[in-house]
KOLTORTOR-131354 format. One record per residue (C-alpha): residue number from 0; residue in one letter; x, y, z. Coordinates in nm, 3 decimals, padded with zeros to 5 digits. Layout:
n res c1 c2 c3
NUM A X Y Z
...
END
This chain:
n res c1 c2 c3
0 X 00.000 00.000 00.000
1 X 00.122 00.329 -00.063
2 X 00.127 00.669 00.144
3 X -00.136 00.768 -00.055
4 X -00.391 00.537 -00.012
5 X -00.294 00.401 00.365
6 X -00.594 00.540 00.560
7 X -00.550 00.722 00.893
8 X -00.225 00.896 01.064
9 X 00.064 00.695 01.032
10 X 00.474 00.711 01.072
11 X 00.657 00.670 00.739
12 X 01.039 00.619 00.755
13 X 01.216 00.769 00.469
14 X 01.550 00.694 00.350
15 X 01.711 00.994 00.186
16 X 02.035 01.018 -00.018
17 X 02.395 00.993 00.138
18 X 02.518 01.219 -00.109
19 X 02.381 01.219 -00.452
20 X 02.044 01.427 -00.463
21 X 01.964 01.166 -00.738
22 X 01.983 00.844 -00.563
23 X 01.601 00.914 -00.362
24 X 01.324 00.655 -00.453
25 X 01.032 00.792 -00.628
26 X 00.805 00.638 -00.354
27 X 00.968 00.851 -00.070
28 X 00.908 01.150 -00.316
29 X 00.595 01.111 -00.292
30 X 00.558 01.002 00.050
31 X 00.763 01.342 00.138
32 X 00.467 01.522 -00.079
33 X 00.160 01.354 00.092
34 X 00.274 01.389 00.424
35 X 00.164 01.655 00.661
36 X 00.461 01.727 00.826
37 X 00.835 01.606 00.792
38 X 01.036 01.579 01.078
39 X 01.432 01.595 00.994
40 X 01.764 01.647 01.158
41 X 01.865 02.000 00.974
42 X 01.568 02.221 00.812
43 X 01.834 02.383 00.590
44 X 01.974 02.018 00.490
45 X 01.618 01.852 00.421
46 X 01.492 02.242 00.247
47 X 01.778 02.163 -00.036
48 X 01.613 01.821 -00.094
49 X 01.234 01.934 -00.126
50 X 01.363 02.208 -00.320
51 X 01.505 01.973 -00.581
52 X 01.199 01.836 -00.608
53 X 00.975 02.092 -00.572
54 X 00.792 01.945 -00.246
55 X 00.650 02.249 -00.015
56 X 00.552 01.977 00.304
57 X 00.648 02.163 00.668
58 X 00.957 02.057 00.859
59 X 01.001 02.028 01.176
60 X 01.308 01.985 01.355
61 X 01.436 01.676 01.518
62 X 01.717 01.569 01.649
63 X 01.954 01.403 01.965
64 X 01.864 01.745 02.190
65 X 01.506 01.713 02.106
66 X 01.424 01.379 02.034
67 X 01.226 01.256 02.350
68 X 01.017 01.553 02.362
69 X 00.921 01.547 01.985
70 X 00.857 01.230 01.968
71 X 00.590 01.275 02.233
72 X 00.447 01.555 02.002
73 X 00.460 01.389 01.688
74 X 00.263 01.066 01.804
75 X -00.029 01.308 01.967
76 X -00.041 01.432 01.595
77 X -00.006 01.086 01.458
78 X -00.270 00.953 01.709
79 X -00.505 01.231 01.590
80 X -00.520 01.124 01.241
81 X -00.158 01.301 01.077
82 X 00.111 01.137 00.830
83 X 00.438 01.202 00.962
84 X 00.752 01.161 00.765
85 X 01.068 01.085 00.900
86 X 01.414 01.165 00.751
87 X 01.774 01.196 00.859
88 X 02.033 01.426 00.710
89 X 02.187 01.114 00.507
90 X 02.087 00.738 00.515
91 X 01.841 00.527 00.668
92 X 01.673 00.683 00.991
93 X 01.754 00.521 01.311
94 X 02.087 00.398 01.179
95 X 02.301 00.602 01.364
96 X 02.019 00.854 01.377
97 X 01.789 01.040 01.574
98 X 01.431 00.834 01.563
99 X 01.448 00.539 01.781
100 X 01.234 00.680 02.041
101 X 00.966 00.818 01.780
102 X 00.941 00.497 01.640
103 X 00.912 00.332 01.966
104 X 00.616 00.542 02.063
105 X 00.423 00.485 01.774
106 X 00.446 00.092 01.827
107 X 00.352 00.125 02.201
108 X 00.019 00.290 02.108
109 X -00.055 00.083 01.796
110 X -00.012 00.363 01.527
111 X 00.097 00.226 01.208
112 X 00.443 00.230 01.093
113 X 00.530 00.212 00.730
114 X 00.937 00.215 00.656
115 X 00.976 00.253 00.313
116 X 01.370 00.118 00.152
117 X 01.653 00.310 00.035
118 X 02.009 00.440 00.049
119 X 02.217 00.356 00.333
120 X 02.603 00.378 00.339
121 X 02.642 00.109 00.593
122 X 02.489 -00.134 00.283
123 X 02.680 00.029 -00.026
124 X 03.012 00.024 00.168
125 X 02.979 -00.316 00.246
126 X 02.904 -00.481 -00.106
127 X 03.153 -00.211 -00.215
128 X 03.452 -00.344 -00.004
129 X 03.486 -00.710 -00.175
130 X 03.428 -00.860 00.175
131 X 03.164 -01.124 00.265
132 X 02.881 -01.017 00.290
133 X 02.667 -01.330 00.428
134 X 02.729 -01.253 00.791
135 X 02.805 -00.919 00.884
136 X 02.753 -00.711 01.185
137 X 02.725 -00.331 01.170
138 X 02.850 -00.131 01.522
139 X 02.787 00.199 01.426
140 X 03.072 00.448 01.571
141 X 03.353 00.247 01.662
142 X 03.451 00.339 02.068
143 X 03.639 00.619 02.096
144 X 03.871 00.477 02.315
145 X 04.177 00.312 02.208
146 X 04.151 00.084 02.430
147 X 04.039 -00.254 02.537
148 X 03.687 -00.225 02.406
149 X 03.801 -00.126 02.052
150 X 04.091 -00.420 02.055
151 X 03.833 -00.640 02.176
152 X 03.582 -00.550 01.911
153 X 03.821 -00.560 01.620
154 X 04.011 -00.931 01.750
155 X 03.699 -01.102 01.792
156 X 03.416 -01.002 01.572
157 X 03.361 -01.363 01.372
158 X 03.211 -01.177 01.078
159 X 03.279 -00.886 00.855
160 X 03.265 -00.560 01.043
161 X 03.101 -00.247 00.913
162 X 03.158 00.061 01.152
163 X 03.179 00.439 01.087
164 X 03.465 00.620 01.165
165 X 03.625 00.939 01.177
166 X 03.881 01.049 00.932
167 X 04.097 01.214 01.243
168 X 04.099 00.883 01.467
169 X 04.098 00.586 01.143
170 X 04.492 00.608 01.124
171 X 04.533 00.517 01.467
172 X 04.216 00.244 01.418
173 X 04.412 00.110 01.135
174 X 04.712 00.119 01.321
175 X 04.553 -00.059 01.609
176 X 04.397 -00.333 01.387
177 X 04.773 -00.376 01.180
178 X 04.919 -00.446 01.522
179 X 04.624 -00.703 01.625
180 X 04.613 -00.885 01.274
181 X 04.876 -00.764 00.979
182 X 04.706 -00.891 00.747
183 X 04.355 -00.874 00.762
184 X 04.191 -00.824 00.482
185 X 03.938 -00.427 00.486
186 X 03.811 -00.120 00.314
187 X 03.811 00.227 00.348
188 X 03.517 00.385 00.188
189 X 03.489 00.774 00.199
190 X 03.230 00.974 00.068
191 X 03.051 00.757 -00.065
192 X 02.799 00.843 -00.395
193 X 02.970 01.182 -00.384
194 X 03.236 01.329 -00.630
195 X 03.470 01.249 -00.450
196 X 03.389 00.862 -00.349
197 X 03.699 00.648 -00.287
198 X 03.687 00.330 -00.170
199 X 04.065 00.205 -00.099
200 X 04.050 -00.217 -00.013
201 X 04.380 -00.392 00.120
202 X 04.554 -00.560 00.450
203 X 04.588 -00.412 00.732
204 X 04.911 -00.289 00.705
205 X 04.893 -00.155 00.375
206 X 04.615 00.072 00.500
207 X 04.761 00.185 00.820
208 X 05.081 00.256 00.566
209 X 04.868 00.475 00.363
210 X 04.678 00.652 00.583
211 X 04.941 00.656 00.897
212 X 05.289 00.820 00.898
213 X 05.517 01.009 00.706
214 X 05.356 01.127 00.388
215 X 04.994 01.007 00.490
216 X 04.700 01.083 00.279
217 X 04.481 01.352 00.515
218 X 04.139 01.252 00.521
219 X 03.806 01.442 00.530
220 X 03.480 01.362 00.512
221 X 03.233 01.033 00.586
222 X 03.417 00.760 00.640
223 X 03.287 00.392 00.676
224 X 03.553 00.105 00.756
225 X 03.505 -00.237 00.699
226 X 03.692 -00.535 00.831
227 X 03.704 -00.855 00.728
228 X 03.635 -01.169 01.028
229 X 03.873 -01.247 01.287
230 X 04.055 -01.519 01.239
231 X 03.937 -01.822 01.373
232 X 03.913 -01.884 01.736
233 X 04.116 -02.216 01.771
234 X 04.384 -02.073 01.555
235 X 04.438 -01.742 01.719
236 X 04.436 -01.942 02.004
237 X 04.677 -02.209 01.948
238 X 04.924 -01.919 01.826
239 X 04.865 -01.772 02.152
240 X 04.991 -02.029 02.331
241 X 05.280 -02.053 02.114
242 X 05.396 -01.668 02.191
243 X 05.288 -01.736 02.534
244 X 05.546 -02.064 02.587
245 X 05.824 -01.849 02.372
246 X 05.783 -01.542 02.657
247 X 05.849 -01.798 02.985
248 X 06.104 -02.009 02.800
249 X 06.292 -01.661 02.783
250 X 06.263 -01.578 03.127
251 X 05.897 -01.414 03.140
252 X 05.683 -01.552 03.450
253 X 05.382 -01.713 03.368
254 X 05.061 -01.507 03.461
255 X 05.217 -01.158 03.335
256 X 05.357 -01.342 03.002
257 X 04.963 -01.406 02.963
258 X 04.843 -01.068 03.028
259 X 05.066 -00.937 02.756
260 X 04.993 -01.213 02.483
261 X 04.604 -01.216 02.556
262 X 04.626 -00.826 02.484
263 X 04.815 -00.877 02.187
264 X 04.625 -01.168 02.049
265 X 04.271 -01.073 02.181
266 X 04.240 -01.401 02.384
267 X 04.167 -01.384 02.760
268 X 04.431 -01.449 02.959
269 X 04.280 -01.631 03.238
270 X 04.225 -01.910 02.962
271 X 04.587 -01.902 02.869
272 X 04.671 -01.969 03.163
273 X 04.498 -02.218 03.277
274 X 04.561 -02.387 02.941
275 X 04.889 -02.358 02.997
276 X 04.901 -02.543 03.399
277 X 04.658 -02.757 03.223
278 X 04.900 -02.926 03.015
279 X 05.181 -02.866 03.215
280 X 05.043 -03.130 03.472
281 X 04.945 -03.375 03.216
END
């Protein structure tokens, strides 16, 4: 059913384009034109879209300050019989965008919900990069802390990893993830359906090279990395132990030798070491 003929007020999700104007559906056109109101992140933004397209529909702003008490607004207005629209600067709403609490509301008191598909750079970068794509798991903004959680996140995610990124912290990501696993297969993508896309695919050392150190490229703009699996449990395991027996046969004592390989490896050291008396009193 389209906008147009669903009866009654109603929430309609609207993908919009990342970057080219020309990449919107023709069904959230006209979903943007039928609607009484649209709620987006930037007026200004959004006004350059309807413009385009000649649409004259009300905003209404919405955003991460705002949110909870628009969303309360918006399903009163919904509830009494209006068509909402919602949009996001770029993307897919809710995807690491204001609207999870609007949509939320509307389910609690049984208002309809129609999301209607479209662009999303967390899809095109991830049929872009070359990397599987038949398990994947998408984390939004990678932690923006260096430390354990990201090295956690990017040694044991068992599928391919689609995150966005900054362009001032991905050197020292890449770096980070070079150091964990050299050669691990990922992509860069930056600005992505816009003139000046580039999507740059390689290990994880080549990447870090080219975007890290003396001579680096500087980035700017949207940036969405993607990582290949970590390597297999057993295996990263078993070479674990290896680096583990190589640190005590040189001297190292056991328990600290396994807090410095399990950070290195992304294995827990507890396990290593109990691995290790394990098969030391066999």
């Amino acid at each position: 059913m389209t906008p147009e003929q669903a009866p009654g007020g109603r929430l309609l999700v609207c993908p919009t384009p990342i970057g080219n104007l020309q990449d919107v559906t023709l069904r959230v056109i006209s979903a943007l034109e039928e609607a009484d109101v649209i709620a987006c992140e930037d007026t200004r933004h959004t006004r350059a879209l309807l413009d385009r397209h000649r649409i004259s529909t009300p905003l209404v702003s919405f955003h991460e300050h705002n949110e909870a008490a628009r969303s309360q607004e918006l399903t009163r207005r919904i509830a009494d019989g209006a068509v909402v629209a919602l949009v996001s600067d770029a993307g897919t709403p809710l995807i690491s965008d204001p609207g999870f609490q609007l949509l939320r509301a509307c389910l609690a008191g049984g208002l309809a919900v129609e999301v209607l598909p479209g662009p999303s750079a967390v899809i095109t970068a991830l049929v872009a990069s070359g990397l599987p794509a038949a398990a994947w798991r998408f984390v939004g903004f990678l932690p923006r802390s260096r430390g354990t959680e990201l090295e956690t996140l990017l040694a044991r995610t068992q599928e391919t990893l689609v995150a966005f990124e900054s362009p001032r912290r991905l050197p020292r990501t890449l770096a980070l993830l070079a150091q964990l696993d050299p050669e691990r297969p990922a992509a860069v993508c930056r600005e992505l359906t816009k003139v000046h896309e580039e999507v740059r695919r390689g290990t994880a050392t080549e990447l870090a090279a080219h975007y890290g150190g003396s001579g680096a490229v500087v980035l700017r703009g949207e940036v969405v990395l993607v990582v290949s699996a970590a390597p297999a449990e057993h295996g990263r395991e078993e070479d674990a132990m290896h680096a583990l027996r190589e640190l005590i046969a040189a001297g190292a004592k056991a328990r600290a030798a396994a807090g410095v390989v399990a950070r290195l490896t992304g294995t827990r050291a507890n396990d290593l070491y109990r691995l290790l008396t394990t098969a030391d009193s066999d």
